[in-house]
C-alpha positions as CSV (number, residue, x, y, z in Angstrom):
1,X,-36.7,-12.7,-18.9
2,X,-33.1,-13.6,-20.1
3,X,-31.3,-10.8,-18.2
4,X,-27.9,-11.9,-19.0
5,X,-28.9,-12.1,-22.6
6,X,-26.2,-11.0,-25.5
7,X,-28.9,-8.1,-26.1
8,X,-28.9,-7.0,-22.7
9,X,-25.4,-6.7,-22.4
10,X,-25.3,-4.7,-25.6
11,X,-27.8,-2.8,-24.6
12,X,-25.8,-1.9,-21.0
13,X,-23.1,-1.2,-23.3
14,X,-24.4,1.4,-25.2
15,X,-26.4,3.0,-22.2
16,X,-23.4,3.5,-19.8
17,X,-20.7,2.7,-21.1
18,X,-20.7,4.1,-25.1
19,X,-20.0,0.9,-26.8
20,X,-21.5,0.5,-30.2
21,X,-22.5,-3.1,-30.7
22,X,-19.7,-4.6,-32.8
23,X,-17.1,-2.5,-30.3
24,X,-14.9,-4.7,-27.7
25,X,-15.5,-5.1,-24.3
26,X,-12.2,-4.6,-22.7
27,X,-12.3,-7.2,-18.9
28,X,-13.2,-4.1,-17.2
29,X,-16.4,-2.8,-18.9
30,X,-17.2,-6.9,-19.0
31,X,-17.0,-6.7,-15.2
32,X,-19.4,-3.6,-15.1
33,X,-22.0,-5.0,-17.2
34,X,-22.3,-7.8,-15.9
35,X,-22.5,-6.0,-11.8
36,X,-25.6,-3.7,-13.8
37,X,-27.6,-6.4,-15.1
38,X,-27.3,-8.4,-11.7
39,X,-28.8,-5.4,-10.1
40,X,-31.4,-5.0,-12.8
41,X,-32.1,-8.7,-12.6
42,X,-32.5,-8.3,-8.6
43,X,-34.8,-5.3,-8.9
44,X,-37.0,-7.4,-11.1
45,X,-37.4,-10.1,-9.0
46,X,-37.8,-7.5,-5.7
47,X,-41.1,-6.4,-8.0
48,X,-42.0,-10.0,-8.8
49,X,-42.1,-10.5,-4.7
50,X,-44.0,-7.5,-3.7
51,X,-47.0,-8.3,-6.2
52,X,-46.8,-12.2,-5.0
53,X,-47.2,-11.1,-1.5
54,X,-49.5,-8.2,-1.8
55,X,-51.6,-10.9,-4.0
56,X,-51.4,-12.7,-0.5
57,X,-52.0,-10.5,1.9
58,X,-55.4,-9.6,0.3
59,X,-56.1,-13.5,0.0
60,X,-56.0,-13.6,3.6
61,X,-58.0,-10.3,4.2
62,X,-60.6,-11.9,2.2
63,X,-60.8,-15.3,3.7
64,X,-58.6,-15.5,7.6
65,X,-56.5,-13.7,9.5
66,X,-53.3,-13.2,8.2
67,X,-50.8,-16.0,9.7
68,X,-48.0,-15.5,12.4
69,X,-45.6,-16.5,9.3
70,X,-47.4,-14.5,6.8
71,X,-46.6,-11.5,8.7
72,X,-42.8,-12.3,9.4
73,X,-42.6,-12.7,5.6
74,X,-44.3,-9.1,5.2
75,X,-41.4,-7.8,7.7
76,X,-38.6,-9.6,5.9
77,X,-36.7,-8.1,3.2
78,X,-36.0,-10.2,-0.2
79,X,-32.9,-11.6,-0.4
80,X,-31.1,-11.3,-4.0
81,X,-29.4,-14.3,-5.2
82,X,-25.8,-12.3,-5.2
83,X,-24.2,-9.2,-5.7
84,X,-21.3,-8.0,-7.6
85,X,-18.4,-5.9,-6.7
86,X,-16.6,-4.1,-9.2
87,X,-12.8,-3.4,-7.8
88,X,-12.0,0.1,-9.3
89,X,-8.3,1.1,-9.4
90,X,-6.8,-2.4,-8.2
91,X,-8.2,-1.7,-5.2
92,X,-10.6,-3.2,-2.6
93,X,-12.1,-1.4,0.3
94,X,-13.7,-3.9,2.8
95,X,-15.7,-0.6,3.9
96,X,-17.4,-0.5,0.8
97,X,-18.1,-4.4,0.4
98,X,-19.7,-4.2,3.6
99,X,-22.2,-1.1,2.4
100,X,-22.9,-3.1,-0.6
101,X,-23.1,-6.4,0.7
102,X,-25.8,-5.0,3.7
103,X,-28.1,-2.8,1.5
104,X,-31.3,-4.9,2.4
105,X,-29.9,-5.3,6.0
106,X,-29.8,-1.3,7.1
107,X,-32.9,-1.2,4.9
108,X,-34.6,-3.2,7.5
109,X,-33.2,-1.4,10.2
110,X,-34.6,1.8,9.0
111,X,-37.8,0.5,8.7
112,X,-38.2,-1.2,12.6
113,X,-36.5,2.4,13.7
114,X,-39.5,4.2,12.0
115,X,-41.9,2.1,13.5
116,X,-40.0,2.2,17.3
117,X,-40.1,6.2,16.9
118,X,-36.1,5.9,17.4
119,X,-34.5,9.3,17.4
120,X,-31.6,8.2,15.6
121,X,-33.7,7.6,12.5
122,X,-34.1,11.6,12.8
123,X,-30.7,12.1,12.1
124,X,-30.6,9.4,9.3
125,X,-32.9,10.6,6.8
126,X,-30.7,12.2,4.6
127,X,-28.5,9.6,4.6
128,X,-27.0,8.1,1.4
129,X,-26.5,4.8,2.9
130,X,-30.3,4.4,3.6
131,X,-31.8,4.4,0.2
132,X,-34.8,3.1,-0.2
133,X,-34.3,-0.5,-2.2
134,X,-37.2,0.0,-4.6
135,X,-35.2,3.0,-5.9
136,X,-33.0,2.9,-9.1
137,X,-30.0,0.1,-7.8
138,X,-27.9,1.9,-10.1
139,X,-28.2,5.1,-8.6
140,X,-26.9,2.9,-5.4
141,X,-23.8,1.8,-7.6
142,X,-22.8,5.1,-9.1
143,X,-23.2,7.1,-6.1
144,X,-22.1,4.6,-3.0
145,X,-21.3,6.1,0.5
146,X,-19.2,5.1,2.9
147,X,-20.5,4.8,6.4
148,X,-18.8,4.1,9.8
149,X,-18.6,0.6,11.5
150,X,-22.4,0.1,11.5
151,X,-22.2,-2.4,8.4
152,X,-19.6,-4.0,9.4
153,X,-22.3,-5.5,12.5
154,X,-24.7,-6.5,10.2
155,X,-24.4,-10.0,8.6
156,X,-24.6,-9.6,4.7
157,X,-27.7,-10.1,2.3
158,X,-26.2,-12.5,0.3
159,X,-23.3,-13.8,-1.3
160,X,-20.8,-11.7,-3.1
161,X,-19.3,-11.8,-6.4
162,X,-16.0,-10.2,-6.1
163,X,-14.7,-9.2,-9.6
164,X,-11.1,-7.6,-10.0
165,X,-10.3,-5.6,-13.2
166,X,-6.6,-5.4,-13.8
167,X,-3.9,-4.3,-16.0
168,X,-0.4,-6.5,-15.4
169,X,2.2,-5.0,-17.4
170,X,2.2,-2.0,-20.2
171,X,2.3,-3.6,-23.5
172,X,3.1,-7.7,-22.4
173,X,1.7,-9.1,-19.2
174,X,4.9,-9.2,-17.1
175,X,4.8,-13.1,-16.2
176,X,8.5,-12.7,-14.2
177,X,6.4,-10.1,-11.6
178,X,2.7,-11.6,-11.7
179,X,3.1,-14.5,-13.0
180,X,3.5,-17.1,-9.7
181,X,0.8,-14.7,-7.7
182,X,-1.7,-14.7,-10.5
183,X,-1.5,-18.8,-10.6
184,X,-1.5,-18.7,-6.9
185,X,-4.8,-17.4,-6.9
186,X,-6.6,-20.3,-8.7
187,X,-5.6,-22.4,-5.6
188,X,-8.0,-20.1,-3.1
189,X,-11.4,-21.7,-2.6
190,X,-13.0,-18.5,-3.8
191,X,-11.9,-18.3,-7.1
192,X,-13.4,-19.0,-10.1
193,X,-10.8,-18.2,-12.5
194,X,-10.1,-15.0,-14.2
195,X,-11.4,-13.1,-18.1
196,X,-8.4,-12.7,-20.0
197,X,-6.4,-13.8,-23.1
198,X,-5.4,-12.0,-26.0
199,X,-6.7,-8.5,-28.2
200,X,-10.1,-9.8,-29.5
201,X,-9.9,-13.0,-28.2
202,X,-11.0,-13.5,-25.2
203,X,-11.2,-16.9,-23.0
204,X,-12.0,-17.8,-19.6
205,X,-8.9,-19.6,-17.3
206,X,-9.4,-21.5,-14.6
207,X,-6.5,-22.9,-13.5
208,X,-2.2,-22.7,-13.9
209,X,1.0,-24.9,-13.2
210,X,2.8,-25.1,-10.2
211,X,5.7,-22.7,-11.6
212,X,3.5,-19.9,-12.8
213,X,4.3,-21.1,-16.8
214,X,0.8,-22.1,-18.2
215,X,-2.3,-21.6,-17.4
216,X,-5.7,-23.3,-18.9
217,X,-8.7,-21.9,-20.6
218,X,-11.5,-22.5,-22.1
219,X,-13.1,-20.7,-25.3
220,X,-16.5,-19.4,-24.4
221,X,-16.7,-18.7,-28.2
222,X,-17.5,-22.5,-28.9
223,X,-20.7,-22.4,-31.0
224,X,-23.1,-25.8,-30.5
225,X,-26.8,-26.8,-31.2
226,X,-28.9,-26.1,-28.2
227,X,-30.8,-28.9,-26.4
228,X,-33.7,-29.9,-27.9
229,X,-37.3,-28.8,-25.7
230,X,-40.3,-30.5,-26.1
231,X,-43.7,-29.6,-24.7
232,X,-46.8,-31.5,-24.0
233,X,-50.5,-30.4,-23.0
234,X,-49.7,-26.6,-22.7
235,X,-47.0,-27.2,-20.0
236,X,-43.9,-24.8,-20.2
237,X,-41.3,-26.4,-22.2
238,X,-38.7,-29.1,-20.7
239,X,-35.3,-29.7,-22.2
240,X,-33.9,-32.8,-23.3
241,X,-30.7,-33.5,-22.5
242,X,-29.0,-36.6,-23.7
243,X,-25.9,-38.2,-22.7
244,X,-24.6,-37.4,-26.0
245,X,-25.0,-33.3,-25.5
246,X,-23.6,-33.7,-21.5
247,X,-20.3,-35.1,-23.2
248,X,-20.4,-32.3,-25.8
249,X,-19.9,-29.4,-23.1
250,X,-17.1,-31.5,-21.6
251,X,-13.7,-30.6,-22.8
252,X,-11.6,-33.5,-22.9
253,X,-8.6,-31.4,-23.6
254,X,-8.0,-28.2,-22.4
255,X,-5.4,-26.0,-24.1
256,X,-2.3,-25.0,-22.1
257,X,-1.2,-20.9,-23.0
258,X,1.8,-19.3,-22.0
259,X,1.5,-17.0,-19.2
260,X,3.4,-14.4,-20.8
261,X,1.3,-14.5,-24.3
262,X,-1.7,-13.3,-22.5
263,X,-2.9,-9.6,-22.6
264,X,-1.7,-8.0,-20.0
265,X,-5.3,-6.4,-18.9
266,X,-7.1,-9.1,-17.1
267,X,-10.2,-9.5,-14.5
268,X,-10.0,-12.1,-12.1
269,X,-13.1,-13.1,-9.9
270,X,-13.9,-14.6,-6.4
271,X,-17.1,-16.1,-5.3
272,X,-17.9,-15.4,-0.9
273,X,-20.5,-17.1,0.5
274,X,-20.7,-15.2,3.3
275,X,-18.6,-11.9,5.3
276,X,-16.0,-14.5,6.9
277,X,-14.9,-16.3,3.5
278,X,-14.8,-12.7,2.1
279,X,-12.7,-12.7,5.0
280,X,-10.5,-16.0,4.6
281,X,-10.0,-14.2,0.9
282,X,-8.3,-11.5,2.1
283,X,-6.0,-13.4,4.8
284,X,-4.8,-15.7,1.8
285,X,-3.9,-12.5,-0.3
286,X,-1.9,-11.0,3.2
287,X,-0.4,-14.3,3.2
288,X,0.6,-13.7,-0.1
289,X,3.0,-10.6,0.9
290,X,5.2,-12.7,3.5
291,X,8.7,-13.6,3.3
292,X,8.1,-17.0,3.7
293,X,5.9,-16.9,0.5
294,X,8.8,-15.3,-1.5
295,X,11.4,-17.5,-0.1
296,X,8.9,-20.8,-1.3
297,X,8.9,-19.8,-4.6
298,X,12.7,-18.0,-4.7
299,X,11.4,-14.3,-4.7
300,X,13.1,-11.7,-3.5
301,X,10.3,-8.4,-4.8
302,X,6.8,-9.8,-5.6
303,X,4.6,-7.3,-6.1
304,X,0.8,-7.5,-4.9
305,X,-1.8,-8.2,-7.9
306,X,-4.4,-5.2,-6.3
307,X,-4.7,-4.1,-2.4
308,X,-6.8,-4.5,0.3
309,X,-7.6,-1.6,2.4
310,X,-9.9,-1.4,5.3
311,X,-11.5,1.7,4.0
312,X,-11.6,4.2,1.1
313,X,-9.4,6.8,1.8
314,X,-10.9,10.3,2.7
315,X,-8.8,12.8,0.3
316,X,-11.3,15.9,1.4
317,X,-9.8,15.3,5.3
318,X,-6.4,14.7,4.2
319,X,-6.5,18.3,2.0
320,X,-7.9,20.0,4.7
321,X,-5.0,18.8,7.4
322,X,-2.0,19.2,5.2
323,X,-3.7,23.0,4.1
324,X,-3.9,23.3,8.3
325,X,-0.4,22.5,8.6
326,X,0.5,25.1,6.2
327,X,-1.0,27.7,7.5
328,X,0.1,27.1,11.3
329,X,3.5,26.8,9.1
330,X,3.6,30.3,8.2
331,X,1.4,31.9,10.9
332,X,3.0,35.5,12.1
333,X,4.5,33.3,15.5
334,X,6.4,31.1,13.2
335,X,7.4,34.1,10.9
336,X,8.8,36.0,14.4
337,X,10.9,32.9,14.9
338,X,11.9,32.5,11.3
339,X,13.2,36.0,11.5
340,X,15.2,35.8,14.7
341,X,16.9,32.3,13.0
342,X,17.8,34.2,10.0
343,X,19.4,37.4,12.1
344,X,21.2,34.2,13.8
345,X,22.4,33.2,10.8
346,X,23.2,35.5,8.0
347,X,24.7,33.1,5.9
348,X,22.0,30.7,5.0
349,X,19.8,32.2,1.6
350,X,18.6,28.9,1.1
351,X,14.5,29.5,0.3
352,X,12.6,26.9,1.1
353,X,9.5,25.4,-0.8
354,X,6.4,23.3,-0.2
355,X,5.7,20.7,-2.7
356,X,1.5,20.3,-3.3
C-alpha cells in the first residue's frame, strides 16, 4: 500500500531505469520514478473503484433499482489525484500536457461515441490517443501521441505536477546566467521549489534572495523517531502526535547555500491546479524573456531556464519538405536553366553544396 515507498522506488529503478540499489539517482531519473509510481499508484486505486462499484451495482440488482446517481457514477470516469509531467530535453510542449492531462477525459468521449453509433469513433479506433485506461499507464507514458486541438477543448482530469529536469552549466552551475531566473521562479505561485544540491548530496530548496546569491534548503536526509500509533478494540491504528514531534519537523533555521556551489543538474517542479494556472505558469516564464525583466535586474543576455512550445515538433514533415525542395532544386527544368546561366557566364566554377 505505500507506493512511494523507498522499496518501490528502488524497485522502479532497477526495472526501467538499470540502477542497482546503492547507485545515485541523478534529478532526472528522481523525476521519472516518481511520474511511474504516480501512475502505478493511480492504476491501483482505478481497480480499487471498479470492484467498489461493481460490489454496488449488484447490491442494488439484488434489492432496488439502481439510483439516478448510481448510474451517473457508473458513467463517470475516476479521477486520479494528479499526474506528473516529466519535461524531457528542457523542453515543454503544452500539446503533450494537454494529451496527458485529458486521458480520462477522451476516454469518456470514446465510450458515449460508441454508445451514440458516431461515425467518427470508426475512424478512431486505431488511435493511440484513445487507450483504453485499464491498460498498462506506462505503455501510455513511453509511447504518448500527439493529437490535434481536440484536447486542448477538454477540461483536464486533474491537477498536474509539472517536473523540469535540468542541467545549468557543464561542470559548475553558472549562477552569472541562471542564477536570478532560477530564484525568480520560487516567487510563481506554482512552484514548489526545485531537487538539487551537490554530487551525492542531495536537498530540496524552496526558496532564494532577492539578488539570485543564496538560496534555502532543507535536508530530506534528516533521520527522526516516527510518531508513536496506538490501537484499541481492533480499530486500524491512529498516530499520536504531540506538540513536542510537530516542533521537531519544524526547522527553525534553514541553511543559506551559495547559488554557485550547487550542482549544476537540477529539477525544478510546479504544482497546476487546473489548465489556466498551467496557463498563468507559462505567461510568467514569457514574462521572463522581456526587456523590461532584464533591464530590472541589469541584464543585458538572460538566457531561458527550458522552453515552452505549443507543440512537439514534427521532424518526419520537416525531412520530407526540405528532401521536396531538393529535388524540385535539381529537377531537369532547373538543370536547363542552370545550364543556360553557366553558358552566360563562363567565369563562375564556383560548385555549390547542400548542407543536411
Amino acid at each position: 500500500e505505500s507506493f512511494y515507498s523507498l522499496h518501490n522506488m528502488v524497485a522502479a529503478g532497477v526495472s526501467r531505469y538499470e540502477k542497482l540499489p546503492g547507485e545515485w539517482y541523478g534529478p532526472g531519473t528522481a523525476c521519472q520514478v516518481l511520474r511511474d509510481l504516480c501512475e502505478l499508484h493511480y492504476r491501483h486505486m482505478l481497480m480499487e473503484e471498479r470492484r467498489r462499484r461493481k460490489a454496488q451495482q449488484a447490491e442494488e440488482y439484488y434489492t432496488t433499482d439502481p439510483s439516478s446517481e448510481s448510474k451517473k457514477e457508473a458513467n463517470e470516469l475516476f479521477r486520479p489525484m494528479l499526474r506528473v509531467y516529466v519535461a524531457q530535453q528542457g523542453s515543454v510542449y503544452r500539446d503533450a500536457v494537454d494529451e496527458i492531462m485529458t486521458r480520462d477525459g477522451r476516454a469518456l468521449q470514446k465510450l458515449e461515441r460508441e454508445k451514440k453509433g458516431d461515425p467518427k469513433q470508426e475512424n478512431a479506433e486505431n488511435d493511440g490517443d484513445a487507450i483504453d485506461i485499464h491498460d498498462d499507464p506506462l505503455r501510455f507514458l513511453m509511447n504518448a501521441p500527439v493529437e490535434t486541438n481536440e484536447a486542448a477543448e477538454i477540461p483536464w482530469d486533474t491537477s498536474l505536477l509539472l517536473m523540469v529536469p535540468l542541467r545549468l552549466g557543464l561542470k559548475n552551475f553558472n549562477a552569472k546566467a541562471y542564477g536570478i531566473s532560477l530564484a525568480h521562479t520560487f516567487s510563481f505561485p506554482q512552484s514548489v521549489g526545485f531537487v538539487g544540491g551537490s554530487p551525492r548530496h542531495a536537498l530540496w530548496f524552496y526558496g532564494a534572495s532577492s539578488n539570485g546569491t543564496k538560496i534555502y534548503g532543507l535536508d530530506p536526509h534528516t533521520v527522526q523517531s516516527a510518531p508513536y500509533r496506538k490501537r484499541s478494540n481492533n480499530e486500524k491504528s491512529g498516530v499520536s502526535i504531540s506538540d513536542d514531534y510537530l516542533r521537531s519537523v519544524r526547522c527553525a533555521n534553514p541553511p543559506a547555500i551559495d547559488m554557485n556551489r550547487i550542482d549544476p543538474s537540477l529539477a525544478l517542479a510546479f504544482y497546476c491546479r487546473d489548465r489556466a494556472d498551467f496557463d498563468n505558469l507559462c505567461q510568467s516564464f514569457a514574462d521572463m524573456k522581456s526587456d523590461s525583466f532584464r533591464k530590472m535586474h541589469g541584464k543585458t543576455n538572460m538566457p531561458e531556464l527550458f522552453s515552452i512550445a505549443d507543440a512537439i515538433p514534427d521532424y518526419n514533415t520537416d525531412v520530407s519538405s526540405a528532401m521536396a525542395e531538393m529535388m524540385m532544386s535539381s529537377s531537369p527544368s532547373n538543370d536547363v536553366a542552370d545550364f543556360e546561366d553557366e553558358t552566360d557566364d563562363e567565369t563562375d566554377d564556383d560548385d555549390e553544396y547542400v548542407m543536411l
